[in-house]
N, C-alpha and C positions, 0 to 999 in steps of 0.2 A: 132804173135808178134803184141803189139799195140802201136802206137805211139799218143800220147799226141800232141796235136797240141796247139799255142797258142794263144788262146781265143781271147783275145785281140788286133789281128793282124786285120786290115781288108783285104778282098778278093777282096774289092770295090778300087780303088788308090782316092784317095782325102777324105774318109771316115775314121772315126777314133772311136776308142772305147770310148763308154759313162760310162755304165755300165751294170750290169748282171741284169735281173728282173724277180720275181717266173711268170710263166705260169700261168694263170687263172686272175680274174680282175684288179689286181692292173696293171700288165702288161699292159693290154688293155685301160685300163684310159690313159697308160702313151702311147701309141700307138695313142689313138684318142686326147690325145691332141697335137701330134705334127704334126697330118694329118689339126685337125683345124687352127694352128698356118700357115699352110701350107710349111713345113718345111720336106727335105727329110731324109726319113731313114731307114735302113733297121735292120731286126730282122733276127738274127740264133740262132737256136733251137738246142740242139743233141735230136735225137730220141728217143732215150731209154727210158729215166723218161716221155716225154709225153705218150707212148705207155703204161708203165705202171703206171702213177698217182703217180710217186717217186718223191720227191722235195727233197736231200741231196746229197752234194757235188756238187753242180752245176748240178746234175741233174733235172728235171723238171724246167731248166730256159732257159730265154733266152738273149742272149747279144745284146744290141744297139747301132747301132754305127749312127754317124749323119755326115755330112761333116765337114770338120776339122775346117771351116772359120766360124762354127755355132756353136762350141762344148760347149763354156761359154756359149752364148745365150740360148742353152738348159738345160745348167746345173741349169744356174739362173732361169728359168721355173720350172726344178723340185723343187727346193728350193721353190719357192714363192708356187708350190701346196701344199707341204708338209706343210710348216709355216700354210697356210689355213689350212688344216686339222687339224694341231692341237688344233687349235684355236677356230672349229667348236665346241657347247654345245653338252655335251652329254644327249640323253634321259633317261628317267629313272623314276625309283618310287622316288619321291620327299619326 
């Protein structure tokens, strides 16, 4: 029998769910910018999709959680990277 746990709980007490993010770099961007900001936080994984490279249903991802007293602070972080990115020119044949 398997039970379903919820994702969004933290294991940490003062830690609080941010959001879910695929494995591979965008994750890591969003990992090294909050290690830059110097801002704590911790990442869980489920095993499965990283072992096999599946990214559906939540598998291949992982959830962030940040301290509950920082949760906007980092929200508004990921907004202003995202806003940049959009906003960055794209290359191309002219």
């Amino acid at each position: 029998m398997f039970f379903k746990r919820d994702r969004t709980r933290s294991r940490i007490p003062g830690f609080v769910w941010l959001a879910s993010f695929p494995q591979g770099p965008e994750g890591e961007i969003v990992k090294n910018l909050l290690q830059s900001e110097g801002i704590p936080f911790f990442a869980e994984q489920e095993a499965i999709g990283s072992l096999c490279g599946v990214s559906l249903d939540g598998l291949g991802t992982f959830d962030l959680f940040v301290p509950e007293e920082r949760k906007e602070e980092v929200a508004s972080l990921l907004r202003e990277m995202s806003d940049n990115r959009e906003q960055e020119p794209t290359s191309g044949p002219t």
